[in-house]
Each structure stands twice: as structure tokens, then as C-alpha cells.
C-alpha positions in Angstrom: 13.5 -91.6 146.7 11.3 -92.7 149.4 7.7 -94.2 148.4 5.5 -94.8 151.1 3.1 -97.4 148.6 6.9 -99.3 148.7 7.5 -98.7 152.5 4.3 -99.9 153.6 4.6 -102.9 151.3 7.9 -103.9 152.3 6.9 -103.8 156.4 3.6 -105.7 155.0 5.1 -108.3 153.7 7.8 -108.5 156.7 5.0 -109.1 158.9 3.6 -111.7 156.8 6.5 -113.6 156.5 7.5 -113.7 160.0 3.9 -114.8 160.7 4.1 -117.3 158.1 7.3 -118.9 159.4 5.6 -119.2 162.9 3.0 -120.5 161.6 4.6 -122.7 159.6 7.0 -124.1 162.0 4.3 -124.7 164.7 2.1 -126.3 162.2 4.8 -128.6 161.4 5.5 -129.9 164.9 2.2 -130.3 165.7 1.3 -132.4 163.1 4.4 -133.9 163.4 3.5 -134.9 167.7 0.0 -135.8 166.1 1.0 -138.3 164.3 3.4 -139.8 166.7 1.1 -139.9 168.8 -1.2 -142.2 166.2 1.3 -144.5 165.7 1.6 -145.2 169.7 -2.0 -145.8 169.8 -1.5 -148.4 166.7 1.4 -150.0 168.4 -1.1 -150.8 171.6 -4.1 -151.2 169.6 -1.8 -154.1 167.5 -0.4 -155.4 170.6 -3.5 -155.9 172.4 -5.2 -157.3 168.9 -2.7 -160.1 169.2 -3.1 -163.8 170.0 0.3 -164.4 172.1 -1.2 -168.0 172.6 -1.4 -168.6 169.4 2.3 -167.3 167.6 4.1 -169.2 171.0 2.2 -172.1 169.6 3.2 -171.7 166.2 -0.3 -171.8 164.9 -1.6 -168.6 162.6 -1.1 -165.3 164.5 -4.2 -162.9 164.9 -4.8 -159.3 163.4 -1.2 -158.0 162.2 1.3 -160.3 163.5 0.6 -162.4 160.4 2.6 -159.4 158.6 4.4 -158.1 160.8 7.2 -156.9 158.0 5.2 -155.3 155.9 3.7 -151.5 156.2 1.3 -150.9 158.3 0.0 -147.4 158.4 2.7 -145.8 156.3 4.8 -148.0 158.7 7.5 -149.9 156.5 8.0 -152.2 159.2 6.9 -153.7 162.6 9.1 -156.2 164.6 7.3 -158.5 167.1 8.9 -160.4 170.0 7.3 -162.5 172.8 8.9 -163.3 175.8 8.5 -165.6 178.8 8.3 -165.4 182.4 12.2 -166.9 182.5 13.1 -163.5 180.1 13.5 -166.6 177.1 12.5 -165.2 173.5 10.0 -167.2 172.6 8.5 -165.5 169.0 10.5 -163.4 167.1 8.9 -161.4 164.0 12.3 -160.9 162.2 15.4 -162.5 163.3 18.1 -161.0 165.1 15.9 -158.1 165.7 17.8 -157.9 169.0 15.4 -155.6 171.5 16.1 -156.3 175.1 13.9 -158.0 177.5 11.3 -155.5 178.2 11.5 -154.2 181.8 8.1 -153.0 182.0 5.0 -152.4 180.6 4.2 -149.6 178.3 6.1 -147.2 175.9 10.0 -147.1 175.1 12.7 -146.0 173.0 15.4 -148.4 172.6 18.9 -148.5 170.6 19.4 -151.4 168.3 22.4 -152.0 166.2 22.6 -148.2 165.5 19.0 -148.2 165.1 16.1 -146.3 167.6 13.2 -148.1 168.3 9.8 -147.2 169.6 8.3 -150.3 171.4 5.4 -151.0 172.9 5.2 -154.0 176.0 1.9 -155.6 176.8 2.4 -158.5 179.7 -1.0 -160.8 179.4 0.0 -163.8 181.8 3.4 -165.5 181.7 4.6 -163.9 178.5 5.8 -160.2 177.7 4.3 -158.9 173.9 6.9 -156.5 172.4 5.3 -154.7 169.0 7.6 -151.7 167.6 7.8 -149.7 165.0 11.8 -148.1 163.5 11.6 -144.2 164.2 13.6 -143.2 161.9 10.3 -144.7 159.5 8.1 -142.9 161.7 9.8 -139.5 161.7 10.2 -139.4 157.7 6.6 -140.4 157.2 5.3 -138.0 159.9 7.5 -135.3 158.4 5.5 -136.2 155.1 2.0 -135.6 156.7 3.1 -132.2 158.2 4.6 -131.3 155.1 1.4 -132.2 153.0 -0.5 -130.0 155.6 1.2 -127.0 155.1 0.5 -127.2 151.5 -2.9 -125.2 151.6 -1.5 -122.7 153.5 1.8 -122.4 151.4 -0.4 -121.5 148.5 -2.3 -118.8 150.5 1.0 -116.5 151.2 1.2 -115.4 147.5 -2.6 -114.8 147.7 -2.3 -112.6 151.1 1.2 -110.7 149.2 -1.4 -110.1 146.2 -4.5 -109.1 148.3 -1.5 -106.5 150.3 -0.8 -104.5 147.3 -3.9 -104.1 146.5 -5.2 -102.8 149.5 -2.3 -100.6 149.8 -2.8 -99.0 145.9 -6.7 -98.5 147.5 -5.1 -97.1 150.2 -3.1 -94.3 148.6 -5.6 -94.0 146.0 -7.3 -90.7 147.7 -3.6 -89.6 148.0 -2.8 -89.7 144.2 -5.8 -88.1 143.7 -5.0 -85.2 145.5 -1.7 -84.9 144.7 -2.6 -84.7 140.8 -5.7 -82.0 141.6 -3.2 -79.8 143.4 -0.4 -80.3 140.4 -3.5 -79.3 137.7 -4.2 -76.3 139.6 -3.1 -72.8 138.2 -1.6 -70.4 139.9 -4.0 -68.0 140.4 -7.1 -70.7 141.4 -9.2 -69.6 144.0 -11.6 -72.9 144.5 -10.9 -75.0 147.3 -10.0 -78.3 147.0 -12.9 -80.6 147.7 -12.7 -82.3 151.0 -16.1 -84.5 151.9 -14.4 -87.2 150.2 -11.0 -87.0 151.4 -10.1 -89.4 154.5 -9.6 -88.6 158.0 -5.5 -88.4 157.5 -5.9 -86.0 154.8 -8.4 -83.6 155.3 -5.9 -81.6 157.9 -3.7 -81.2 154.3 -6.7 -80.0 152.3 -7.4 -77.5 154.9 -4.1 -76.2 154.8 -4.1 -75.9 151.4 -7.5 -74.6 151.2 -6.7 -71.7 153.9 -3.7 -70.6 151.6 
């Protein structure tokens, strides 16, 4: 039997979903290239922040190369290496970290051991400054923070399906109504239905049914 109250529901909710999904999924790789994007900025803000002088020296390093292993940022780990003019590794944050001599300055993604890395290069006189972060870390934590995001909005679909049916039960409401005043209706009544009240899409069916 075909109800339009289910009909309408069921294209409804279609829509929602599909708009949910695309929602969802751009949400999620937006935050996710939002928060890439932060951690770059923390890779050249840390490299920067850096004494070189003082870690080729041996003396205390400056802001975060002191802790270069532990998390910074959500980041479980951050490998430092300093290099010469002469391409000799001069500082090393972790041994065996193994990232090649940078070739220039700025952003790359390297391979290590199996491993990618995103690395940042800052040359300040006769030394090369390497800072990077694991992007497998990066992914999973930026994977988190979209996830997180979408939270709200997860809990608004349910809401938006409720707020659906509703409106389509108000909907059909003036439909019911007219549907049980013509089943009461004897035979023989002459009275017309009532049609101020009705909506635009019905009042051609009350006239109808008036005019017979």
C-alpha cells in the first residue's frame, strides 16, 4: 500500500543522508589539511626557535630541542639533525635517525627505514637545521581532531530525522482531516466541506467534492 507520510519520509531522509555524507567527508579533510598545515608551521616555528650554535657545541639546546623525543603538540616524536657545510652530521636528536642531507631549504617528505617523514630545513650560516615530525603520528592524530569535529554534527542528524517527521505528520495533518470529514459524511449530506482552512494543494479536492 503506498503512504505518501512514508514516501516523503523515505526521499527526506535520502536527502539528508547524502548531505550528511558530503558534509561529513569534506569536514573531515579539511580539518584534516588544517591541521597539517599547523604542524608545518610548528616544525618552522621550532626550527627557527633553535640555538644551532649551542647543540653543535654541546651546551643546553634552546626552546624544544632539549626534548626533542617527547610529544610536542600531540606530536609523539620529533627528530633533530644539524648538518655542516661539508654535508657531516654534526647533532643528531635520536641516533640512527638516518634522514639524508637536506638538499634545500624548506618542506619535504622523506622515506626512512620504511618510515615517511615530514621535515623541515632551516640553513642559518655554515650549518643545515633539520626538525621533522613521523607522518604516520601526524595523520592518526589529525584524523583524531577531524573525527572530534564531526561530533556536534553527528549528533544533529538524529535531531534533523526527528524534526523531518514531524514536519511531515504537520504536513499531512490538513489531509487526515479531510479525509476523516469526508468518511463521517452521510450519504445524503448536502453541506459543503469547509474550505478557508484547507491549503492551496487541496482546496481544488474540496471543490470537487463540494460541486458533487
Amino acid at each position: 500500500m503506498i503512504s505518501i507520510r512514508r514516501t516523503l519520509l523515505a526521499w527526506l531522509l535520502a536527502g539528508l543522508a547524502v548531505v550528511a555524507l558530503a558534509a561529513t567527508a569534506l569536514t573531515y579533510v579539511h580539518t584534516r589539511e588544517e591541521v597539517g598545515d599547523i604542524f608545518d608551521l610548528q616544525l618552522k616555528q621550532l626550527a627557527y626557535s633553535t640555538r644551532i650554535d649551542d647543540l653543535v657545541r654541546g651546551r643546553a639546546p634552546g626552546f624544544g630541542a632539549a626534548d626533542s623525543g617527547s610529544r610536542v603538540a600531540g606530536v609523539s616524536e620529533i627528530v633533530t639533525q644539524i648538518w655542516d657545510h661539508d654535508g657531516v652530521l654534526v647533532y643528531w636528536s635520536r641516533p640512527n635517525a638516518g634522514l639524508p642531507v637536506p638538499a634545500t631549504e624548506g618542506y619535504t617528505n622523506v622515506m626512512q627505514n620504511g618510515r615517511e617523514w615530514r621535515v623541515y630545513t632551516h640553513v642559518a650560516g655554515n650549518h643545515a637545521l633539520q626538525v621533522a615530525h613521523a607522518m604516520d603520528d601526524r595523520r592518526e592524530i589529525a584524523a583524531q581532531t577531524a573525527l572530534r569535529t564531526l561530533l556536534p554534527f553527528a549528533v544533529m542528524i538524529p535531531v534533523l530525522g526527528i524534526l523531518m517527521w514531524y514536519a511531515v505528520g504537520v504536513g499531512l495533518r490538513p489531509l487526515e482531516t479531510m479525509s476523516r470529514a469526508v468518511a463521517k459524511r452521510r450519504p445524503d449530506a448536502m453541506a459543503p466541506l469547509a474550505e478557508e482552512r484547507l491549503p492551496d494543494e487541496l482546496r481544488p479536492l474540496g471543490a470537487s467534492l463540494n460541486a458533487l
